[in-house]
MIDOSE-1310 file (N, C-alpha, C; in nm, 2 decimals, decimal comma, always signed):
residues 182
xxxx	+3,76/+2,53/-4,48/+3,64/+2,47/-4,51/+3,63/+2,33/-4,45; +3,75/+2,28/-4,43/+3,77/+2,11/-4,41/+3,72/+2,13/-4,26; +3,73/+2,22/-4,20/+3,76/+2,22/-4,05/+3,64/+2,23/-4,02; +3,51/+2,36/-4,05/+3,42/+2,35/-4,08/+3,32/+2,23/-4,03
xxxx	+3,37/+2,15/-4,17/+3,35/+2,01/-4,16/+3,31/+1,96/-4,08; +3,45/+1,93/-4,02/+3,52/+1,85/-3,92/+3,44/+1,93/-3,79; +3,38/+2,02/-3,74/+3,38/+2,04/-3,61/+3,20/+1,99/-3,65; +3,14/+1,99/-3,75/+3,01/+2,00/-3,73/+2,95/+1,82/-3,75
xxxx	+3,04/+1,78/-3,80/+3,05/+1,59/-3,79/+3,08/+1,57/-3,64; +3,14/+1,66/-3,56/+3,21/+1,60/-3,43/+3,07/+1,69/-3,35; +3,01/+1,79/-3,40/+2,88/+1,82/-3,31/+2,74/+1,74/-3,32; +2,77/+1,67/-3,46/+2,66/+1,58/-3,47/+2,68/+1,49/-3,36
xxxx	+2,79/+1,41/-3,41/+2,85/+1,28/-3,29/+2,81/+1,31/-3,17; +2,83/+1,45/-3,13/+2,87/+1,44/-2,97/+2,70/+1,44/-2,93; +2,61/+1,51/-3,04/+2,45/+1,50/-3,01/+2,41/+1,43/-3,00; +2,44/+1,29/-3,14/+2,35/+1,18/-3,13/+2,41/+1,11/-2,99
xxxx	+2,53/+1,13/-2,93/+2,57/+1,00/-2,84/+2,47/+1,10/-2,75; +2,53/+1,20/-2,66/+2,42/+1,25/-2,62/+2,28/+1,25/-2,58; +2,24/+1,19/-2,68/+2,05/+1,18/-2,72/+2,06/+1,02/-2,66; +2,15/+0,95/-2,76/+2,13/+0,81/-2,68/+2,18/+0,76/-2,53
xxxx	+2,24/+0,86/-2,50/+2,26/+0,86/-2,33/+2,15/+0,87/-2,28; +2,07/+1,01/-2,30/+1,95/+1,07/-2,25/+1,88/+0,96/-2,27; +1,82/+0,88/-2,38/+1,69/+0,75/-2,35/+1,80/+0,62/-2,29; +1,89/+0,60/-2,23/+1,90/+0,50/-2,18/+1,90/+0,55/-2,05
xxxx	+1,93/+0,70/-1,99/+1,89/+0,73/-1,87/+1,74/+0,77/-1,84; +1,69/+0,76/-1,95/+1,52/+0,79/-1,92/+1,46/+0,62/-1,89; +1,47/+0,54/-1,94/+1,49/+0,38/-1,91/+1,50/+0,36/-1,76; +1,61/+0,41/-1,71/+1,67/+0,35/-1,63/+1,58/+0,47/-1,51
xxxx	+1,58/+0,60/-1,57/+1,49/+0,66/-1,42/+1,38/+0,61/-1,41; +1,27/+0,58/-1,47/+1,14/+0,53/-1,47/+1,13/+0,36/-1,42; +1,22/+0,32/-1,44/+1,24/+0,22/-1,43/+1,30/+0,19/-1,22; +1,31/+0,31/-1,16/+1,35/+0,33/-1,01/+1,27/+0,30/-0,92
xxxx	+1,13/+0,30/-0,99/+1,03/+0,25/-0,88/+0,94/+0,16/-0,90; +1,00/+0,07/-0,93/+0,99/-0,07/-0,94/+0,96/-0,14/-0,79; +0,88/-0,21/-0,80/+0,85/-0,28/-0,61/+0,96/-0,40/-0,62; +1,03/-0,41/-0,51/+1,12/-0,47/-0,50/+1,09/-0,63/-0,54
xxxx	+0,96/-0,72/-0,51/+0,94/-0,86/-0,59/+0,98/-0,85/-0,75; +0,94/-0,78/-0,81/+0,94/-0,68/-0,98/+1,05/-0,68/-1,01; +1,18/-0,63/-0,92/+1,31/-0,64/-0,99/+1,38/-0,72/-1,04; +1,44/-0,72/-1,17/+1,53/-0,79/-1,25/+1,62/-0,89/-1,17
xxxx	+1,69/-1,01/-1,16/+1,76/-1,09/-1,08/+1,88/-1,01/-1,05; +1,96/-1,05/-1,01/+2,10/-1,02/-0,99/+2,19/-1,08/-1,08; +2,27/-0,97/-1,13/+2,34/-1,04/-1,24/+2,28/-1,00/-1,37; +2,13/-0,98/-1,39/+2,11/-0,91/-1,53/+2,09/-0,71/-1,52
xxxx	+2,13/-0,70/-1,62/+2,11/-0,55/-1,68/+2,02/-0,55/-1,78; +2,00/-0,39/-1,76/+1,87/-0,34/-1,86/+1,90/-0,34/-1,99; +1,84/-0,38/-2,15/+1,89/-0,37/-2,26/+1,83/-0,32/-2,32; +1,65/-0,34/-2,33/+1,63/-0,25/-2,39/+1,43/-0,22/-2,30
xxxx	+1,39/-0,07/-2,36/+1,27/-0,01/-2,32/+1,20/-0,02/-2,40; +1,05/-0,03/-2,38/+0,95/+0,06/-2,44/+0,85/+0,03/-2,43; +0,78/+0,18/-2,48/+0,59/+0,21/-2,42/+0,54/+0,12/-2,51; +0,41/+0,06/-2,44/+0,35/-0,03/-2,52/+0,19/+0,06/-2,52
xxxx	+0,12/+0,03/-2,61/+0,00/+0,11/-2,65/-0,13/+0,05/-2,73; -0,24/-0,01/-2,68/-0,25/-0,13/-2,75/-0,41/-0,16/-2,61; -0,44/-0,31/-2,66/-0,54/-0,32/-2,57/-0,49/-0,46/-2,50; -0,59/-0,50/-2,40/-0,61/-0,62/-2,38/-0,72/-0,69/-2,44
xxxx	-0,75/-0,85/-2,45/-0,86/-0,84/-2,53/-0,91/-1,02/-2,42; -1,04/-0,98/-2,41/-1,10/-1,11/-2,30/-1,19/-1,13/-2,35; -1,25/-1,24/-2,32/-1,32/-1,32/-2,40/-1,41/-1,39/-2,25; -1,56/-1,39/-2,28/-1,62/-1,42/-2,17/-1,69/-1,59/-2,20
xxxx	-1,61/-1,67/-2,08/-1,64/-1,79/-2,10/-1,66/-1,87/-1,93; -1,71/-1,98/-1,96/-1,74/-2,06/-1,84/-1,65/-2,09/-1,79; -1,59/-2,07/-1,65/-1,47/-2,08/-1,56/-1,49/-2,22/-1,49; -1,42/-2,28/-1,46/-1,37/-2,40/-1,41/-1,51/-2,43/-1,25
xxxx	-1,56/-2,35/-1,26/-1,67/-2,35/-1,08/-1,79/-2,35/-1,19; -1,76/-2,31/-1,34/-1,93/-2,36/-1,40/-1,97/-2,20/-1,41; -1,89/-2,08/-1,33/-1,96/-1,96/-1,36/-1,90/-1,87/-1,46; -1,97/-1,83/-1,58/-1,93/-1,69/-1,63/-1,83/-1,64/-1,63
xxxx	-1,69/-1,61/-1,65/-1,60/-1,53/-1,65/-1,53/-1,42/-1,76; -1,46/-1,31/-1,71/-1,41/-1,24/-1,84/-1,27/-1,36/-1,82; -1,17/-1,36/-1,92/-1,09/-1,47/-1,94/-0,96/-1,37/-2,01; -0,85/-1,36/-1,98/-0,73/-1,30/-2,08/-0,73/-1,40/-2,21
xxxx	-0,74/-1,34/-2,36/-0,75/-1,38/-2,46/-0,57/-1,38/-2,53; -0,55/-1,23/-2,53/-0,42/-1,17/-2,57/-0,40/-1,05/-2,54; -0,28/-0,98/-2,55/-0,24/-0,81/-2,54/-0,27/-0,82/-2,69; -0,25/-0,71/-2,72/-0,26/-0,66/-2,85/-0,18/-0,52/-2,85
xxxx	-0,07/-0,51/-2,86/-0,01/-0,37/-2,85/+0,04/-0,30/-2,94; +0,12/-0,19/-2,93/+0,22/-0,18/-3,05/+0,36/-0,08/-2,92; +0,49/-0,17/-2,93/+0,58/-0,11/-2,86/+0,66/+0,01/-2,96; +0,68/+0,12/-2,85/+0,71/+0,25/-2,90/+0,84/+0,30/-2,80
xxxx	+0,95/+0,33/-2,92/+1,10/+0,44/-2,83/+1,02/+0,58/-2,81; +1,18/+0,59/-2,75/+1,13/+0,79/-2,65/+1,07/+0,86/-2,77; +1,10/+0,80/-2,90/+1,07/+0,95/-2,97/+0,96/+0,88/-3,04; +0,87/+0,78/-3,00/+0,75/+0,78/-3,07/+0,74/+0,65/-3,16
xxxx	+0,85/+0,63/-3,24/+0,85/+0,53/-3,31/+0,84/+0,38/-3,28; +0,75/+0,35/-3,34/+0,71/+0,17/-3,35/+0,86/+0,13/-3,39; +0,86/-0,01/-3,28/+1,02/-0,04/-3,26/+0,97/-0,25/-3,25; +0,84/-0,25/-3,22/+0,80/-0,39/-3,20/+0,66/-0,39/-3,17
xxxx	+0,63/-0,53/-3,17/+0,47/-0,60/-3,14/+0,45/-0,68/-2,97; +0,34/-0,64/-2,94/+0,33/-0,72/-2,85/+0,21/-0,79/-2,86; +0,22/-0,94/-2,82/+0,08/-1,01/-2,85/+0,10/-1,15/-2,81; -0,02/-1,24/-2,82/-0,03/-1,37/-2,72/+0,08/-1,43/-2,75
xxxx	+0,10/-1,50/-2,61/+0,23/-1,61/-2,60/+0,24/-1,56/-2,43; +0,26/-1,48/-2,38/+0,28/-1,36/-2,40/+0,40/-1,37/-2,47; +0,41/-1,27/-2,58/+0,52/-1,23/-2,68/+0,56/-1,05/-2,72; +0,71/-1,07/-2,79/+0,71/-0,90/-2,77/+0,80/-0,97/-2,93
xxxx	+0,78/-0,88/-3,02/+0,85/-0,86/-3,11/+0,94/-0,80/-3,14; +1,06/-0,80/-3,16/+1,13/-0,64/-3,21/+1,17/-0,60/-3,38; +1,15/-0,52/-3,39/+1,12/-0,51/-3,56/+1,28/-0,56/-3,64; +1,40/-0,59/-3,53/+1,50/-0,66/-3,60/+1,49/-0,76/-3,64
xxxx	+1,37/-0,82/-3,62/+1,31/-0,99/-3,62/+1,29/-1,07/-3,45; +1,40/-1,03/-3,39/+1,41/-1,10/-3,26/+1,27/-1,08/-3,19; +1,28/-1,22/-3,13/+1,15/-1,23/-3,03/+1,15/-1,33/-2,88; +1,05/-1,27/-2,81/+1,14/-1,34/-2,68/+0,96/-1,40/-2,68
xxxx	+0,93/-1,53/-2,57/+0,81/-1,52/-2,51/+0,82/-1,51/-2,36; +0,73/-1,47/-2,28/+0,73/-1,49/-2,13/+0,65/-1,56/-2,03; +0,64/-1,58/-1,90/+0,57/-1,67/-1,79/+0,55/-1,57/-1,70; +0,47/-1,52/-1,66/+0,50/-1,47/-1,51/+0,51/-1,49/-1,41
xxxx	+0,64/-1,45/-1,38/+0,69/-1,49/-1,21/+0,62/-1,43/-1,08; +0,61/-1,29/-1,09/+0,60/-1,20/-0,95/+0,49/-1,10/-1,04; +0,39/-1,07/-0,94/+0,27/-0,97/-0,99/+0,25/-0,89/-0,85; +0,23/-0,79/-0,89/+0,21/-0,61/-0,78/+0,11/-0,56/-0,86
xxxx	-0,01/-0,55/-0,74/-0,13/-0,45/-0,82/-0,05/-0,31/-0,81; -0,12/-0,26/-0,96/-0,09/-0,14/-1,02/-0,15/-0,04/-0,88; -0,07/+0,04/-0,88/-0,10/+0,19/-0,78/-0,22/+0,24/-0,81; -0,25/+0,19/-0,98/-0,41/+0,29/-1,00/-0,50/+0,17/-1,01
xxxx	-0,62/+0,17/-0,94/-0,68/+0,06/-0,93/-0,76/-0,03/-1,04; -0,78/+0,09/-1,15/-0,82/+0,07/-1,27/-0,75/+0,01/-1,35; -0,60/-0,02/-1,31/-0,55/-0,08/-1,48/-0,47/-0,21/-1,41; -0,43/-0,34/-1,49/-0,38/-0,40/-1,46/-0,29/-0,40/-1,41
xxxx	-0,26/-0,53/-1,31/-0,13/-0,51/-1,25/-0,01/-0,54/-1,30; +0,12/-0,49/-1,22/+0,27/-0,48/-1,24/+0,35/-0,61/-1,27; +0,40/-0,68/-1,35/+0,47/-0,83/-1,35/+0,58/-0,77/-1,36; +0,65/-0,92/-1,32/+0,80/-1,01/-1,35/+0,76/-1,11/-1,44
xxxx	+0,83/-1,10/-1,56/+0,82/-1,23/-1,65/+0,97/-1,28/-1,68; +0,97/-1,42/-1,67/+1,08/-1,51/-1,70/+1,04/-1,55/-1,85; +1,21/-1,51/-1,91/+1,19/-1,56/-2,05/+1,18/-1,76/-2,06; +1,04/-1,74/-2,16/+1,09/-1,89/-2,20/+1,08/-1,97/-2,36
xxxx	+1,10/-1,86/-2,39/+1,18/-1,86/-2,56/+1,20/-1,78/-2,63; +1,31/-1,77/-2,74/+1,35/-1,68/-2,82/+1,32/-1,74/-2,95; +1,36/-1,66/-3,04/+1,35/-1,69/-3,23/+1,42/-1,51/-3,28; +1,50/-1,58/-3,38/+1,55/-1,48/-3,40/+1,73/-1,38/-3,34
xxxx	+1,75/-1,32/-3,43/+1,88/-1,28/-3,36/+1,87/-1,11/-3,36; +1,89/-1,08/-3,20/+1,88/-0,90/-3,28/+1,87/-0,86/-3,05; +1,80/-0,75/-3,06/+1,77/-0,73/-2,89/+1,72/-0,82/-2,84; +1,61/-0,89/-2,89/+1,55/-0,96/-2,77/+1,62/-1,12/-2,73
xxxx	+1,70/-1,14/-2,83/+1,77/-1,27/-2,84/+1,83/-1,30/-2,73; +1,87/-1,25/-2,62/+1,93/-1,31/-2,49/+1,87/-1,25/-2,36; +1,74/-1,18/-2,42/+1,65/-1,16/-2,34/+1,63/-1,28/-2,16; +1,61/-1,25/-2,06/+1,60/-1,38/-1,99/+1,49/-1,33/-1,87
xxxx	+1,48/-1,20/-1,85/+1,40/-1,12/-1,74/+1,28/-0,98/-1,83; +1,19/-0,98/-1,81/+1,07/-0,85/-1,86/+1,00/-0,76/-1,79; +1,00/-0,66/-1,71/+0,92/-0,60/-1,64/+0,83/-0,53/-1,75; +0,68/-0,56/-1,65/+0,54/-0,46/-1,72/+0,50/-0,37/-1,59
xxxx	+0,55/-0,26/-1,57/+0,52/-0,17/-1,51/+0,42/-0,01/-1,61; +0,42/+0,08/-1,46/+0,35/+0,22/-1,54/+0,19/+0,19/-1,60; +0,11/+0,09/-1,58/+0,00/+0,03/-1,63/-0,10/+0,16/-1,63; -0,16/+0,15/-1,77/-0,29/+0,28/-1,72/-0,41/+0,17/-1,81
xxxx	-0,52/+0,15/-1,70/-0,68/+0,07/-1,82/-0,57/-0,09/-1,77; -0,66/-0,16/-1,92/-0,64/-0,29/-1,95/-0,73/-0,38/-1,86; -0,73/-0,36/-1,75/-0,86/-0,43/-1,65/-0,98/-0,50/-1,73; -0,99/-0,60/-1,72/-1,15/-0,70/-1,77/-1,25/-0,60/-1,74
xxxx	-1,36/-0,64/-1,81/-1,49/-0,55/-1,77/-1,54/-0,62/-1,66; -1,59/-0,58/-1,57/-1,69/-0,59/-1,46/-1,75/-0,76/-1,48; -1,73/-0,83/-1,40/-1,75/-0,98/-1,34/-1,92/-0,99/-1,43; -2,01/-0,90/-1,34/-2,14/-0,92/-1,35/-2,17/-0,85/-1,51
xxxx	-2,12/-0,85/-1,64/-2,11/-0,80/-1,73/-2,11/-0,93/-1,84; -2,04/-1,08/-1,75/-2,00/-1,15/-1,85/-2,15/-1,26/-1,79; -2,23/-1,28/-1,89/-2,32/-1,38/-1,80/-2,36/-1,46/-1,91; -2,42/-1,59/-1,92/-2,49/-1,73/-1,98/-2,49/-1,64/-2,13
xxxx	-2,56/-1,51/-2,17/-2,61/-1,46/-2,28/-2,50/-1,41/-2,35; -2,36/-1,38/-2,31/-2,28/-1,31/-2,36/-2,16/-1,43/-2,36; -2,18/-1,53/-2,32/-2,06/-1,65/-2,38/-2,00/-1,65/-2,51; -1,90/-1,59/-2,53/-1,81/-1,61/-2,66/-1,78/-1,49/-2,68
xxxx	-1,84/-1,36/-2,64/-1,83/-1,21/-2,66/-1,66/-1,21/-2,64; -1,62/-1,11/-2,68/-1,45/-1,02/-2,67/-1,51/-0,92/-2,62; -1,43/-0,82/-2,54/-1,43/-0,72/-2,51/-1,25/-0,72/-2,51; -1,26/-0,57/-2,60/-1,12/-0,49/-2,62/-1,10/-0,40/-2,50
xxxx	-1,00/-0,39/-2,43/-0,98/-0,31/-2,30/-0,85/-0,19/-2,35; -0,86/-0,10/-2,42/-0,73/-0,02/-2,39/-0,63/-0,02/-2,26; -0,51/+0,01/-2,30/-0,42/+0,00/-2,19/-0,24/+0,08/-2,23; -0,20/+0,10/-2,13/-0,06/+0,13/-2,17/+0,02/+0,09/-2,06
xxxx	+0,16/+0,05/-2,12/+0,19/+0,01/-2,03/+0,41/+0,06/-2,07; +0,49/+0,01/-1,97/+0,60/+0,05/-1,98/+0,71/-0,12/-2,00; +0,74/-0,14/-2,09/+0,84/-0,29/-2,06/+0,98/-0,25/-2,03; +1,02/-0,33/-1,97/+1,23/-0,36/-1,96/+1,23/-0,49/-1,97
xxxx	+1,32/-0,51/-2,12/+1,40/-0,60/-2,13/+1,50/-0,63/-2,02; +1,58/-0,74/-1,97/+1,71/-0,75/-1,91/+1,76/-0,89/-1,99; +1,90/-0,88/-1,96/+1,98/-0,98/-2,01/+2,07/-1,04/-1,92; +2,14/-1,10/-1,93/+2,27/-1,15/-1,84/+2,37/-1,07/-1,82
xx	+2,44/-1,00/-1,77/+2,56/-0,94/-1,79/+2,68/-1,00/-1,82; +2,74/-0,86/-1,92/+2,85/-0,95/-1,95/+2,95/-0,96/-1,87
């Protein structure tokens, strides 16, 4: 009976490690075609993934020439693991939450229009603060790749009569954390 046990505790083990191999190599393939400005420094590794699902949200205001513009307000997301589960928040700063408490904010360094012309483009963000102790806490590098939507509405959309309006933009998108190596 003991043995029993014993072999089906050691088939769990060998499944969960297994499974958590499998999403850190799903991370890391999706993560391969990345445009070479986009990639992580040298010296950092990947720590942690996930889908983000959520909108963008713009706000149409007078642009610095005096004309009408749509304007980035905030993301508004909700980040999600391989298997679906809300794991964190994403939202103005730019900021990402992770539901251990840890939180990183970001700057963008390097931008690549997205492959599909409709959704926003690809960044490099440089961390430039943390709070909190948990994944994102030694966060220092962020890729937003895989973009689908999020694009501002149409230029000639935002005019004199529509000043202060929001427009919500659906979007999805894919993040990598990196860190320093150890």
């Amino acid at each position: 009976m003991r043995t029993t046990k014993t072999r089906r505790q050691r088939r769990l083990l060998l499944g969960l490690a297994a499974a958590i191999g499998m999403q850190a190599g799903a991370y890391a393939a999706s993560a391969a075609d990345v445009p070479e400005q986009l990639k992580a420094p040298a010296g950092e590794r990947l720590v942690f993934g996930a889908h983000a699902s959520g909108a963008q949200i713009y706000v149409c205001q007078q642009g610095a020439d005096g004309k009408s513009q749509w304007t980035l307000k905030a993301p508004e997301a909700q980040l999600y693991d391989p298997k679906g589960l809300v794991v964190g928040h994403h939202y103005a700063g730019p900021t990402w939450k992770h539901n251990d408490g840890s939180e990183v904010t970001g700057k963008a360094s390097a931008k690549v229009d997205s492959p599909d012309p409709d959704s926003i483009p690809w960044l490099l963000l440089t961390a430039t603060g943390h709070s909190g102790a948990g994944v994102f806490a030694q966060v220092t590098s962020i890729q937003r790749i895989h973009t689908k939507g999020g694009k501002a509405p149409a230029a000639a959309s935002c005019d004199s009569s529509k000043l202060g309006t929001e427009a919500t933009i659906p979007y999805t998108a894919d993040y990598y954390f990196y860190a320093p190596a150890k």
